[in-house]
SERO-4910 file (N, C-alpha, C, O; in steps of 0.05 Angstrom, whole numbers):
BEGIN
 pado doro    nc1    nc2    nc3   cac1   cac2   cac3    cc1    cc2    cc3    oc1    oc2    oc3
  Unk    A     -2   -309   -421    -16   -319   -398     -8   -348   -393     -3   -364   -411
  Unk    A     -6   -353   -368      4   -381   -360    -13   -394   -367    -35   -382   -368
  Unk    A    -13   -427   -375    -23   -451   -374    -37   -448   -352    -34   -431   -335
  Unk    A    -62   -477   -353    -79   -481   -335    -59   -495   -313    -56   -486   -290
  Unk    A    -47   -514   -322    -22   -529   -298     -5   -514   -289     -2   -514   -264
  Unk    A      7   -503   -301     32   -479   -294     12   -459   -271     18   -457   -248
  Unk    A    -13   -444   -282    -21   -436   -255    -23   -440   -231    -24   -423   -213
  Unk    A    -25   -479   -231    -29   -480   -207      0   -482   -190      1   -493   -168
  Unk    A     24   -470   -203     46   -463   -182     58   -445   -182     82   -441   -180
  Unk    A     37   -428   -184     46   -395   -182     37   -386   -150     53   -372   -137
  Unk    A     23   -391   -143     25   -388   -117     40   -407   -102     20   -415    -90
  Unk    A     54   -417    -95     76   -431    -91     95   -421    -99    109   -410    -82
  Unk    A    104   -421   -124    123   -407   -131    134   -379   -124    158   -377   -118
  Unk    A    119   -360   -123    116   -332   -112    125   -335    -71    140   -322    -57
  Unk    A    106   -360    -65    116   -354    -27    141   -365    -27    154   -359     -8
  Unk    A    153   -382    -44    189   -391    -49    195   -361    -50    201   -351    -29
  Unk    A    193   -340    -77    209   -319    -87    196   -298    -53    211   -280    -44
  Unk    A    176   -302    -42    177   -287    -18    192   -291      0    204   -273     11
  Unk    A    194   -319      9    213   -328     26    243   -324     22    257   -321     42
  Unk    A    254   -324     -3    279   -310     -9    277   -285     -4    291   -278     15
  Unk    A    264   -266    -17    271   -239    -15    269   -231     22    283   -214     32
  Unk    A    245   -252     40    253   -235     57    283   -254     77    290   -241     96
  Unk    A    294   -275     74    323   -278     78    345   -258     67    365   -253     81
  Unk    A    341   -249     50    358   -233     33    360   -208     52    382   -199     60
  Unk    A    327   -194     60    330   -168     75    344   -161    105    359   -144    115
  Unk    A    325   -190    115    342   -206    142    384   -198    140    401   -186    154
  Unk    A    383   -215    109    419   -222    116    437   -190    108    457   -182    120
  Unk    A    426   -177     87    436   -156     78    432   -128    101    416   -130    120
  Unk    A    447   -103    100    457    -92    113    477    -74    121    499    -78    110
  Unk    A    475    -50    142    505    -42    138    527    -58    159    551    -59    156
  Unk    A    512    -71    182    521    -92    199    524   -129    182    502   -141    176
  Unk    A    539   -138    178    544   -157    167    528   -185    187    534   -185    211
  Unk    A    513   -200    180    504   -220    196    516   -241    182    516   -243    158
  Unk    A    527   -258    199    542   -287    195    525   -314    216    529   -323    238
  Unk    A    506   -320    195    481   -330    206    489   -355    229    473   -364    245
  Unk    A    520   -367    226    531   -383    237    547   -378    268    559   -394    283
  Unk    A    543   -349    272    559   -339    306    534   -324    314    536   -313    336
  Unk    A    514   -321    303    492   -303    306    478   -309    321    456   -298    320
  Unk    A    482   -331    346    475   -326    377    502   -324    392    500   -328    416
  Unk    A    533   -316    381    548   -320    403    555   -281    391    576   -271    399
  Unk    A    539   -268    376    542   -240    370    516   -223    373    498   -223    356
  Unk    A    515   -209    396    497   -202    406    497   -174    395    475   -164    395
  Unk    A    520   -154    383    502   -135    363    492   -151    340    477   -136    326
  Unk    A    492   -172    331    491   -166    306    455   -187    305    438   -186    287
  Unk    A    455   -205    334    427   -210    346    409   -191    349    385   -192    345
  Unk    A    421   -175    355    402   -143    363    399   -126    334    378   -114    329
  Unk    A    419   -126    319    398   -117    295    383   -133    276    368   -125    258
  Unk    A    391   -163    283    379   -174    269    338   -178    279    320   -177    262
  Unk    A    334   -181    302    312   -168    320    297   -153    328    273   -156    332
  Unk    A    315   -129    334    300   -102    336    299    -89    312    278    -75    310
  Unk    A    309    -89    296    320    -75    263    306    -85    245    285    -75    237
  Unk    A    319   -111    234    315   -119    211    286   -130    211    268   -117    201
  Unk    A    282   -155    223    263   -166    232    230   -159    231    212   -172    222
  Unk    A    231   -130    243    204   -112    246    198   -102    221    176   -101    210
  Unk    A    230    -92    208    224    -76    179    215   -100    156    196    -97    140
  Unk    A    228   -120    158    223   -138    135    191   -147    143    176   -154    124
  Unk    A    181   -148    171    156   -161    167    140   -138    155    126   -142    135
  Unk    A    143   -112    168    127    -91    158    125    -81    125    107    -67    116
  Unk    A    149    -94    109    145    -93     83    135   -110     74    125   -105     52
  Unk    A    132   -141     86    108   -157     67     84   -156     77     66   -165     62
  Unk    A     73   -145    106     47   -138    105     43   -117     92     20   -115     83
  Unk    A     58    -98     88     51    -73     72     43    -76     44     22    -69     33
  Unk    A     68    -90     33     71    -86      0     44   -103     -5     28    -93    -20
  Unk    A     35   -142     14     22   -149     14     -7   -129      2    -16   -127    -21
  Unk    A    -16   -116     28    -41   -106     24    -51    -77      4    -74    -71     -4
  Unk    A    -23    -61     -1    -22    -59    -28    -32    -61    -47    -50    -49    -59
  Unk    A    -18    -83    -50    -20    -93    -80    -56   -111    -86    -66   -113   -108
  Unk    A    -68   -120    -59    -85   -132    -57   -107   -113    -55   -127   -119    -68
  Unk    A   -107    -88    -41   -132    -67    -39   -124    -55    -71   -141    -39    -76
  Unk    A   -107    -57    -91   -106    -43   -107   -120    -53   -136   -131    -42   -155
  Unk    A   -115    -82   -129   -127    -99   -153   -160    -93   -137   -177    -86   -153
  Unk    A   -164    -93   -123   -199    -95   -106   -208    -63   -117   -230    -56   -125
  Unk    A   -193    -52   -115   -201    -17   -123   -207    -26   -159   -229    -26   -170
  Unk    A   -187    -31   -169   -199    -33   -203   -215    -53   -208   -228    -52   -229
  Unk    A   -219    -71   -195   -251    -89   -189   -279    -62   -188   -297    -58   -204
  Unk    A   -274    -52   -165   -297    -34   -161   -295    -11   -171   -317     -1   -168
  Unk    A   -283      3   -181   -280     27   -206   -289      5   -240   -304     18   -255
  Unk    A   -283    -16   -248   -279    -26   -260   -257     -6   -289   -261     -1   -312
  Unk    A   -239     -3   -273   -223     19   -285   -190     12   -278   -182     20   -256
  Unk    A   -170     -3   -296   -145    -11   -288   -129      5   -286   -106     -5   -289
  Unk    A   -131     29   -282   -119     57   -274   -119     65   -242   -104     80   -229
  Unk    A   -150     45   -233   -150     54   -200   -132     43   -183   -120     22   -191
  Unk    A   -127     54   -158   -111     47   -142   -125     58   -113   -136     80   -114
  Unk    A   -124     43    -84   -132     54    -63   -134     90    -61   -154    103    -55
  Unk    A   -107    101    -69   -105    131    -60   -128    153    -83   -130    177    -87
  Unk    A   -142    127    -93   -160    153   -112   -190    161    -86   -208    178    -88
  Unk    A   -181    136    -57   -209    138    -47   -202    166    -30   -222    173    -18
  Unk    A   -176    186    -25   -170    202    -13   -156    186     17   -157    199     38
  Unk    A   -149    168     18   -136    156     43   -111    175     48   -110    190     67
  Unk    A    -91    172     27    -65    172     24    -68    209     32    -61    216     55
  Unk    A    -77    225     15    -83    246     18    -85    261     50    -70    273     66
  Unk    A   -118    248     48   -108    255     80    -96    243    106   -105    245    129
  Unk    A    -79    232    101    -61    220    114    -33    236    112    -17    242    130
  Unk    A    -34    240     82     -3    273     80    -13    299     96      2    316    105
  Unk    A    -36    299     97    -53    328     99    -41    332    135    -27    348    147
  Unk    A    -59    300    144    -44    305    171    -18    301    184    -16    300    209
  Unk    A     10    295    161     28    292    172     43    316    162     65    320    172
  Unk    A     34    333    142     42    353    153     41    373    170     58    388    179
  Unk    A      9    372    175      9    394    202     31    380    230     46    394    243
  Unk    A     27    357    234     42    345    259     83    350    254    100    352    272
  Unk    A     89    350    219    116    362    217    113    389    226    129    396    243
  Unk    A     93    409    217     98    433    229     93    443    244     99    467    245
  Unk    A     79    429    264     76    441    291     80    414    313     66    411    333
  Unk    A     97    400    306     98    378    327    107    381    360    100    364    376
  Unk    A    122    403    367    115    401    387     96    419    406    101    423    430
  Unk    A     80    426    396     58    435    402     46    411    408     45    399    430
  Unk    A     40    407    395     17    377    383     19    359    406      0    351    420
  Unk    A     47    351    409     70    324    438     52    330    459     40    313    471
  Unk    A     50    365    465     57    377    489     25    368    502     18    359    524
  Unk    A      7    375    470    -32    379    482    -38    349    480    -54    341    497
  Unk    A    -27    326    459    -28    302    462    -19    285    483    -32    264    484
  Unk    A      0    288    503     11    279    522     20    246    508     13    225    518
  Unk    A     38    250    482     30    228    468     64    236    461     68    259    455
  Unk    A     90    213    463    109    218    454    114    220    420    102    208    402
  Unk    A    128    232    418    130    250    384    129    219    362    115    221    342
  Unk    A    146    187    370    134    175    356    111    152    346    113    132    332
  Unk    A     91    165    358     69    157    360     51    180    349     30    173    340
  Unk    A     57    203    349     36    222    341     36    225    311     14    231    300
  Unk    A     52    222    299     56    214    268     37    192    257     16    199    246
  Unk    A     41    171    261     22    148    252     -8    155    258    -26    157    242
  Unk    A     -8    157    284    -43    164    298    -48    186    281    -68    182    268
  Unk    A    -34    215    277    -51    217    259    -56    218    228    -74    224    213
  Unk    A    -30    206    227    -27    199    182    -63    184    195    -85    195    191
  Unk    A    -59    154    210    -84    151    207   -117    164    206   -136    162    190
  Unk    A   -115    176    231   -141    190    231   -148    209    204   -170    211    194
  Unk    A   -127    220    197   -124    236    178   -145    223    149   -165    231    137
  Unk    A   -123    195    144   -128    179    124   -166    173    124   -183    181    108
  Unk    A   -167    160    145   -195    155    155   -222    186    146   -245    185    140
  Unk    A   -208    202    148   -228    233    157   -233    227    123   -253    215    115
  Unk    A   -212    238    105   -209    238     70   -230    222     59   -248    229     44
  Unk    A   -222    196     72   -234    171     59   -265    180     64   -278    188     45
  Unk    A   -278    178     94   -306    187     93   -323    212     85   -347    214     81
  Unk    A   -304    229     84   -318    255     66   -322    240     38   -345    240     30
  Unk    A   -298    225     20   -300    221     -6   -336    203     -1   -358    212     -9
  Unk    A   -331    176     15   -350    157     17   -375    170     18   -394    156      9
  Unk    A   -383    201     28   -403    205     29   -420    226     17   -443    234     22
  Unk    A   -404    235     -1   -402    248    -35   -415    228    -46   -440    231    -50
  Unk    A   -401    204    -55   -408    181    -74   -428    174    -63   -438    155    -75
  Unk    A   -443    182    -39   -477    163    -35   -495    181    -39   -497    205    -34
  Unk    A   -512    157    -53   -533    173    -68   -558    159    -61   -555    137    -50
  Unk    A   -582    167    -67   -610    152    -69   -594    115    -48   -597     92    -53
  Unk    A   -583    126    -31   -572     89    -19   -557     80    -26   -547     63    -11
  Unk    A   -546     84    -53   -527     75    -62   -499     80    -72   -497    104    -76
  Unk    A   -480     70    -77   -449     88    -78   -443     88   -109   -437     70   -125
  Unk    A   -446    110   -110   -434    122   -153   -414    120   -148   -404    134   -130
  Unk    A   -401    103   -159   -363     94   -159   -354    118   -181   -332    129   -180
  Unk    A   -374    123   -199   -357    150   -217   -358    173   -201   -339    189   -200
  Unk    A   -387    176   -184   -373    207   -168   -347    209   -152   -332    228   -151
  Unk    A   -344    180   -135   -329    170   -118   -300    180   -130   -287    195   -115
  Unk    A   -289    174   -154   -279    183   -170   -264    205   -167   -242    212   -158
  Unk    A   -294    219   -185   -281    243   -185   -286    261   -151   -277    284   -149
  Unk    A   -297    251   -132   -294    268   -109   -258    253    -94   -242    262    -77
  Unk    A   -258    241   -103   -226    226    -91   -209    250   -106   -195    264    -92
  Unk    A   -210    254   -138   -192    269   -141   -193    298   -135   -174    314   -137
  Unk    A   -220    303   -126   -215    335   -117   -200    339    -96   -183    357    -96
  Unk    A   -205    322    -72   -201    316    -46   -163    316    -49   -147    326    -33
  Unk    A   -159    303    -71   -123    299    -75   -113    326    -84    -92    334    -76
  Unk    A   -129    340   -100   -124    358   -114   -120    381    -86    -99    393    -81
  Unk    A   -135    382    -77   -149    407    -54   -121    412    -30   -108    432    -25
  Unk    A   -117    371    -17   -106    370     -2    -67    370    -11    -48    374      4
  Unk    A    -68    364    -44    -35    368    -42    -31    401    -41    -11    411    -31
  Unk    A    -56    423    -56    -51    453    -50    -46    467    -13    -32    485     -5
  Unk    A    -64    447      0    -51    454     20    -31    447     32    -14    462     43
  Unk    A    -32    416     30      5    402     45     16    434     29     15    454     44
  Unk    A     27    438      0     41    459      1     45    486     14     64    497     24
  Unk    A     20    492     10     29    512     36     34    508     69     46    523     84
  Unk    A     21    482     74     39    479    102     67    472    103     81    475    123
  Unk    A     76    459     77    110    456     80    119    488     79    143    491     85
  Unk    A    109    507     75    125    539     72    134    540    101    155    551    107
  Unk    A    109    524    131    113    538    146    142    520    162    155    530    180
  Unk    A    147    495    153    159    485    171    183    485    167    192    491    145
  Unk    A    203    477    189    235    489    188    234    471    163    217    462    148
  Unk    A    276    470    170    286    449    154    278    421    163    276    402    148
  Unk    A    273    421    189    275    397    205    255    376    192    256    355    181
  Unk    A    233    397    202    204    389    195    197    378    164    185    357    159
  Unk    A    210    399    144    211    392    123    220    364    119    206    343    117
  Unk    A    250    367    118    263    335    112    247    318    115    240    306     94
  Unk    A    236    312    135    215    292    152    195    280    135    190    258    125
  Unk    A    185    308    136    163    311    124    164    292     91    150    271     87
  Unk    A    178    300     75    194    303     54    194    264     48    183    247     34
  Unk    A    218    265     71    218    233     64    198    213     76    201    189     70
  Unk    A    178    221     91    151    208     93    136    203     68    125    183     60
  Unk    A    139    228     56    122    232     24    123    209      8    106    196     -5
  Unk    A    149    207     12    162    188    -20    165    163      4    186    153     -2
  Unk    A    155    151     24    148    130     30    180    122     48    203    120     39
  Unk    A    171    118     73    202    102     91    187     86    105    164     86    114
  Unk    A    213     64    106    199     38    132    223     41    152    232     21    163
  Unk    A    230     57    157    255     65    176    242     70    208    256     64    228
  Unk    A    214     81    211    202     85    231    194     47    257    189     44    281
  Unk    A    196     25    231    189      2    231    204     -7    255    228    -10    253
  Unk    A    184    -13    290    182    -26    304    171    -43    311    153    -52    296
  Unk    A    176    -57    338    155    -81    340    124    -66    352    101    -75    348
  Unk    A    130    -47    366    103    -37    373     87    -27    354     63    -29    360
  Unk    A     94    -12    326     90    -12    304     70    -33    291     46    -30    286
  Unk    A     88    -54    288     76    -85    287     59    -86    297     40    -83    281
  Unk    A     49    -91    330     33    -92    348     10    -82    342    -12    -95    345
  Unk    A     13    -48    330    -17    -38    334    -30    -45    295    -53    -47    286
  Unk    A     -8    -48    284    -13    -50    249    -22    -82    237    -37    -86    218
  Unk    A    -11    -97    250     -9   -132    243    -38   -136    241    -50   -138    220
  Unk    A    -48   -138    263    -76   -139    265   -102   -136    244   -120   -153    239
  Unk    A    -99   -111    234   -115    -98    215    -98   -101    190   -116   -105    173
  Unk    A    -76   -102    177    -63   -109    150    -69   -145    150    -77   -156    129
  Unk    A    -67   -151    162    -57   -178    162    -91   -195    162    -96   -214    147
  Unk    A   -109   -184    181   -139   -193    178   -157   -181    143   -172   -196    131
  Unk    A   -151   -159    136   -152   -154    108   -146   -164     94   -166   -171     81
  Unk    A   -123   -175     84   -102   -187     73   -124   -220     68   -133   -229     48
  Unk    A   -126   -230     96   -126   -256     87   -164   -251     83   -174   -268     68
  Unk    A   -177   -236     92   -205   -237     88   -216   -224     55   -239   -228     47
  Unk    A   -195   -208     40   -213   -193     12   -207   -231      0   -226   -247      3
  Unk    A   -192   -236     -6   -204   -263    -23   -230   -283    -18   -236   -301    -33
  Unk    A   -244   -276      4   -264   -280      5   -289   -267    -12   -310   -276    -22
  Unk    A   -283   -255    -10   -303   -232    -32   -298   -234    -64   -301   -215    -80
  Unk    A   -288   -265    -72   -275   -254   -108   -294   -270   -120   -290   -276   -143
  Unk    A   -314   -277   -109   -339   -287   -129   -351   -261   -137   -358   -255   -160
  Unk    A   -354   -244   -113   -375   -215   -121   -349   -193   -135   -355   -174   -150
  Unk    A   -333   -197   -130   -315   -178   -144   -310   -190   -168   -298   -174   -182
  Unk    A   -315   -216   -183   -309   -225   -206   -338   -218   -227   -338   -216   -252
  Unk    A   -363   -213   -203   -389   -206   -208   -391   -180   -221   -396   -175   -245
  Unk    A   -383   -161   -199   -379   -134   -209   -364   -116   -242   -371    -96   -254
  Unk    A   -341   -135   -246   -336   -140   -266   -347   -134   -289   -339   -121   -309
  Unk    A   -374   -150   -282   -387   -155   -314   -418   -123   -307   -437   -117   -322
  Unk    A   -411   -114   -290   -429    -89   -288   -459    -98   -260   -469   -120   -258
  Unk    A   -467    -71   -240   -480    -76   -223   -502    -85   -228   -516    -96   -211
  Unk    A   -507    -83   -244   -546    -96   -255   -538   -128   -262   -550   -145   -249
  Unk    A   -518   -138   -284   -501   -166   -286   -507   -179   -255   -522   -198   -249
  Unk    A   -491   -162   -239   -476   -174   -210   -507   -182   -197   -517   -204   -193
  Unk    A   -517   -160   -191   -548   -161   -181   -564   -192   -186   -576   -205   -168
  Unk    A   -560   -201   -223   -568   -222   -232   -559   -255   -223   -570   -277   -220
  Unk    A   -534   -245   -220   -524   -270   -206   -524   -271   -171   -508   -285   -159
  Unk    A   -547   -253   -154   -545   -253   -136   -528   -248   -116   -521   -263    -97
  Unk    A   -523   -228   -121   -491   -211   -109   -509   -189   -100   -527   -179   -113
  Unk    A   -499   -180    -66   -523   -152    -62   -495   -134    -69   -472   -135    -58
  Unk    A   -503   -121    -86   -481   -100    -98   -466    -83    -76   -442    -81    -71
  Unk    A   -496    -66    -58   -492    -47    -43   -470    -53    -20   -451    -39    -16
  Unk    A   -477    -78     -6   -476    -85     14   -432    -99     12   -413    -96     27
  Unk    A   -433   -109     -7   -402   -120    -25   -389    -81    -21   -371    -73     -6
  Unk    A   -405    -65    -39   -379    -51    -40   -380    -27    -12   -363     -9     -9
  Unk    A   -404    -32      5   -389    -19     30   -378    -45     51   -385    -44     75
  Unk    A   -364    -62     43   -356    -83     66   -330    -75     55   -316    -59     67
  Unk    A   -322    -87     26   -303    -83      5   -284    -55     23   -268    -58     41
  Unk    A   -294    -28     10   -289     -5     16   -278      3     38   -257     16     42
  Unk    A   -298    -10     59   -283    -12     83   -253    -21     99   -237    -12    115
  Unk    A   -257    -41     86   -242    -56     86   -210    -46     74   -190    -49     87
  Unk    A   -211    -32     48   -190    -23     29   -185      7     49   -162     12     46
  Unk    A   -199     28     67   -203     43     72   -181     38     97   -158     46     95
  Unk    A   -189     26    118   -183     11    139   -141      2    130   -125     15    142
  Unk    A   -135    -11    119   -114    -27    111    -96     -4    102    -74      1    114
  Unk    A   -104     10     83    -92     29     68    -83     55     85    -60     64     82
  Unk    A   -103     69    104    -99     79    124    -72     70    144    -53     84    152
  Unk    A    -78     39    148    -53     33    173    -30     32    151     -8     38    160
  Unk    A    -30     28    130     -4     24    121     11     53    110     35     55    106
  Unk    A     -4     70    107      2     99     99     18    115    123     39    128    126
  Unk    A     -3    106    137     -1    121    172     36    110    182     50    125    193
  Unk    A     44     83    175     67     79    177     80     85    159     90    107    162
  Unk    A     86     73    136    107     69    117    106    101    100    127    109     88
  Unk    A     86    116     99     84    145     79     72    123     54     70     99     52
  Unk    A     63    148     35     62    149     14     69    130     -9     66    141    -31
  Unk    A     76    110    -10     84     84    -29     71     82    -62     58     61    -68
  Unk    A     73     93    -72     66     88   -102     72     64   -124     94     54   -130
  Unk    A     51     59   -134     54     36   -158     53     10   -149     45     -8   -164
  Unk    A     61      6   -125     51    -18   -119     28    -32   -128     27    -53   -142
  Unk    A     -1    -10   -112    -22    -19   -111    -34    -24   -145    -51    -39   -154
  Unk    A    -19     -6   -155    -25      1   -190    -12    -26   -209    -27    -40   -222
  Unk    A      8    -29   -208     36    -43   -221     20    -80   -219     11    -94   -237
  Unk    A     22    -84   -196     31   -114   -183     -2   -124   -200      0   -140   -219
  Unk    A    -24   -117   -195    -43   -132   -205    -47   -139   -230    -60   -159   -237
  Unk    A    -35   -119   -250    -33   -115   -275     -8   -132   -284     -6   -138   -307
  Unk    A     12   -142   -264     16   -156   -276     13   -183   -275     21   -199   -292
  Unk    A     -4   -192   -246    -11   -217   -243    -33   -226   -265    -34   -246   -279
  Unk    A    -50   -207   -264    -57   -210   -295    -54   -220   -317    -69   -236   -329
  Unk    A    -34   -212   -323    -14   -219   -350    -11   -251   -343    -19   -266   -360
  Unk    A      2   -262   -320      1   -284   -317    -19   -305   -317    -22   -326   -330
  Unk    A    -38   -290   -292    -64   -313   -287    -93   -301   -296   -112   -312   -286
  Unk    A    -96   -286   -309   -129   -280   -318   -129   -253   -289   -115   -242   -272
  Unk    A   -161   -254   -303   -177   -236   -281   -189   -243   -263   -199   -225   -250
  Unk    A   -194   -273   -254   -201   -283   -235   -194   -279   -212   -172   -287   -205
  Unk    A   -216   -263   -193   -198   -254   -173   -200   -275   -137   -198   -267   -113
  Unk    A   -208   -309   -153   -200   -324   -131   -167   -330   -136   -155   -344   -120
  Unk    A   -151   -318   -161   -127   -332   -161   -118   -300   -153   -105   -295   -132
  Unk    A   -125   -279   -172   -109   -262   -173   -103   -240   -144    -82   -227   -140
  Unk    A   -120   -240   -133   -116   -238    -98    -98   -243    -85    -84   -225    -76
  Unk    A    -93   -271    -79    -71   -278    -64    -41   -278    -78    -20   -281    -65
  Unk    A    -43   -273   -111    -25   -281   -119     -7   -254   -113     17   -254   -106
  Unk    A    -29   -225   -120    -26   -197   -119     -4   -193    -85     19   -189    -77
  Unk    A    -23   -198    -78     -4   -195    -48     21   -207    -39     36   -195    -23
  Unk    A     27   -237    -54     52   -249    -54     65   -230    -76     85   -217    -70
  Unk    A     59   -229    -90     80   -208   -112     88   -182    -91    110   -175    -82
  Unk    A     64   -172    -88     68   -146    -78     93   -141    -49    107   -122    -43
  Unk    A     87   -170    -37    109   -166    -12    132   -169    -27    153   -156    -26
  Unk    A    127   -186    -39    162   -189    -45    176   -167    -60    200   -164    -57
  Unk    A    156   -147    -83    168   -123    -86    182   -106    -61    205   -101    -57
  Unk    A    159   -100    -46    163    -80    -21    191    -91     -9    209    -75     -4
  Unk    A    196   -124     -5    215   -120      6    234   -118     -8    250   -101      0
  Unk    A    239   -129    -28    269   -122    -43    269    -90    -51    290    -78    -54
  Unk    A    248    -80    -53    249    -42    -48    260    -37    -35    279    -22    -38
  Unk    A    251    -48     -9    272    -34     19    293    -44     30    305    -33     48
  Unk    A    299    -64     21    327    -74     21    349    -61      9    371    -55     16
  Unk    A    334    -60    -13    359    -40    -38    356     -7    -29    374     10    -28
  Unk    A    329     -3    -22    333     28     -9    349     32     21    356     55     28
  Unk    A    353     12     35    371     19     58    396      4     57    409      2     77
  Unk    A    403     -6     31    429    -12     27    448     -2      7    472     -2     11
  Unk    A    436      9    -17    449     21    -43    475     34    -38    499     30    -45
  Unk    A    458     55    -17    469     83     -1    484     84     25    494    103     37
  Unk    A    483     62     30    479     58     63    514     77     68    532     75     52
  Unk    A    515     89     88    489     90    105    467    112    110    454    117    130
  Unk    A    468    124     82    443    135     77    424    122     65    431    103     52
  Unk    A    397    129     65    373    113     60    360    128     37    361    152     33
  Unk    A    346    104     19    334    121     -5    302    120      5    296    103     21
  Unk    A    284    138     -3    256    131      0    252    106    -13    263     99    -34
  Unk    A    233     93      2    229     63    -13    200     82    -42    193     83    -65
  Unk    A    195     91    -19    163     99    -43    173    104    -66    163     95    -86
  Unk    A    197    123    -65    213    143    -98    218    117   -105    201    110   -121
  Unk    A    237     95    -99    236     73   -119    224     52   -135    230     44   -157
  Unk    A    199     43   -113    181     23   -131    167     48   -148    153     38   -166
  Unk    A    165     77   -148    155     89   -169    178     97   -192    172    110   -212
  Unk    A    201     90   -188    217     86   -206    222     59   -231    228     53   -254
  Unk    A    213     48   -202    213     14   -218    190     13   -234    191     -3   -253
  Unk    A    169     28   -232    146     20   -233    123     37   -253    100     31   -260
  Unk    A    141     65   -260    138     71   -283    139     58   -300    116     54   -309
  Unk    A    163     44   -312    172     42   -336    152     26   -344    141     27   -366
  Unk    A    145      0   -315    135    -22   -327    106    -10   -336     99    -13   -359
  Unk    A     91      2   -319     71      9   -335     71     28   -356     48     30   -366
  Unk    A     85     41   -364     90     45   -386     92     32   -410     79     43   -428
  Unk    A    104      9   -419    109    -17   -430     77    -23   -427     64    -21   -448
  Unk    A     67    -29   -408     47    -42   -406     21    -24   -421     -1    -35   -427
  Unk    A     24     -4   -425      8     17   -444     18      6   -465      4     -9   -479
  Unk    A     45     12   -470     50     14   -506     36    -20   -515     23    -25   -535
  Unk    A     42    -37   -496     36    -64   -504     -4    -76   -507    -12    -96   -518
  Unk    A    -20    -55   -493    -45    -51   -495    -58    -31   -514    -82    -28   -517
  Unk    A    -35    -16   -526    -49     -5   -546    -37    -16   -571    -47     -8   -592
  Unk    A    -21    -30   -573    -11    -51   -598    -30    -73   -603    -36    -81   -626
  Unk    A    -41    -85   -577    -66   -101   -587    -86    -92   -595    -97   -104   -613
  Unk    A    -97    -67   -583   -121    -56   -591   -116    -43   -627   -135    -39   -643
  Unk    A    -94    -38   -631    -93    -32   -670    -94     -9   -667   -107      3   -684
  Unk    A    -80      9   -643    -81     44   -639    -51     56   -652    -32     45   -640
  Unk    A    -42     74   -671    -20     85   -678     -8     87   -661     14     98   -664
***
């Protein structure tokens, strides 16, 4: 764990390593940018604008809120295993992008809604429907059982990946592929209108859960504790919830499926700065963008000019580390 002094330039430090990674995504590419003719070259202005630009912002609000609803989820589970997609967001957000892969133009025709727009609208609604069935399982006598919450999130995952499967039986190849590489997470869809309707709601989340890390540092120590120090329990974890519900939705609804982020990044700011979650908040989200983007930098460049799922890689990256991070938590605890 870092020093008391050294902490205080980790946040600093981290918006430097953000600010590089997202120059890096900006300059890299299968179009070469030569940052020095790059108003007297107007393709290479134009992808640097319409292209690059939208995608690199959409990966640090993404990876951002991430990594920030994910550390806030093992706050309120008090369980460092949770992650947003245990509330059923993610779920039903696949649930409804596969019906829209397999019947999309049906869907265009009764929506009067062009094909890319009907994807996002409904990953989201989708996401949103999951989330409040789970939310209202877990209420009880007034109040929200984070363990039913739990376990009704994983039925809800459970229920809804048996059906995505059988709706991928019905859809072509087309549909499939699509489908397929939404799963494992793409920022390839990443426009400015994109931006437009998503910025808003990632970006007001983002900077508003660090407000909440006195009662999330409360919760911590258990709801009757929290209660003591004058924290209204109830009222924190439906603002909280909302909040993680809301963010997680818009970022699903675009980018697909993204794994480990939300899991990975807090656990390891951790390691650095404590559990305090007035530091470990903002720090979570600067880590977290700057993963997402060097994810998708290296996923639309490795190959180029084929594209890797960004999602399949930070869960590549992102195994191992938590893995490591087990064997290294049960070495302290004195477990064989």
């Amino acid at each position: 764990m870092l020093s008391g002094s050294a902490r205080a330039f980790l946040i600093p430090g981290l918006a430097a390593l953000l600010a590089a990674a997202a120059v890096l995504g900006l300059s890299l590419g299968t179009i070469r940018l030569d940052w020095t003719t790059l108003t007297r070259d107007d393709t290479a202005a134009t992808a640097l604008l319409q292209l690059r630009l939208p995608r690199v912002l959409l990966a640090v609000l993404i990876g951002a809120v991430l990594a920030e609803t994910g550390a806030v989820a093992q706050a309120l589970f008090r369980n460092p295993l949770a992650e947003p997609g245990l509330i059923g967001v993610s779920a039903g957000a696949a649930l409804a992008a596969a019906v829209v892969h397999t019947a999309l133009t049906g869907i265009a025709s009764l929506a009067a809604l062009p094909p890319s727009l009907i994807l996002p609208i409904a990953a989201f609604a989708g996401g949103l429907a999951a989330a409040v069935i789970v939310l209202r399982l877990a209420r009880r006598d007034g109040q929200t059982d984070m363990t039913t919450m739990l376990l009704a999130g994983t039925a809800i995952n459970a229920f809804v990946a048996a059906i995505v499967g059988l709706l991928s039986t019905r859809a072509d190849d087309s549909g499939l592929r699509g489908f397929t590489l939404w799963m494992y997470g793409n920022l390839g869809r990443a426009g400015w209108s994109e931006i437009a309707v998503a910025a808003p709601v990632l970006l007001a989340v983002a900077l508003w859960l660090p407000r909440e890390a006195r009662g999330l540092d409360a919760l911590l120590l258990g709801d009757t504790e929290a209660r003591h120090l004058g924290v209204d329990v109830e009222r924190l974890k439906r603002r909280v919830l909302i909040a993680v519900v809301l963010a997680t939705g818009a970022a699903v609804s675009l980018a697909g499926v993204i794994g480990f982020v939300g899991l990975v990044v807090p656990h390891a700011i951790r390691l650095l700065a404590g559990p305090g979650h007035r530091l470990l908040l903002p720090a979570s989200a600067l880590l977290g963008a700057v993963l997402l983007t060097l994810a998708d930098t290296v996923a639309r460049t490795a190959a180029a000019p084929a594209e890797w799922p960004v999602g399949a890689l930070t869960s590549a990256l992102g195994a191992p580390f938590f893995l490591a991070l087990l064997l290294r938590m049960r070495t302290r605890i004195g477990l064989p």
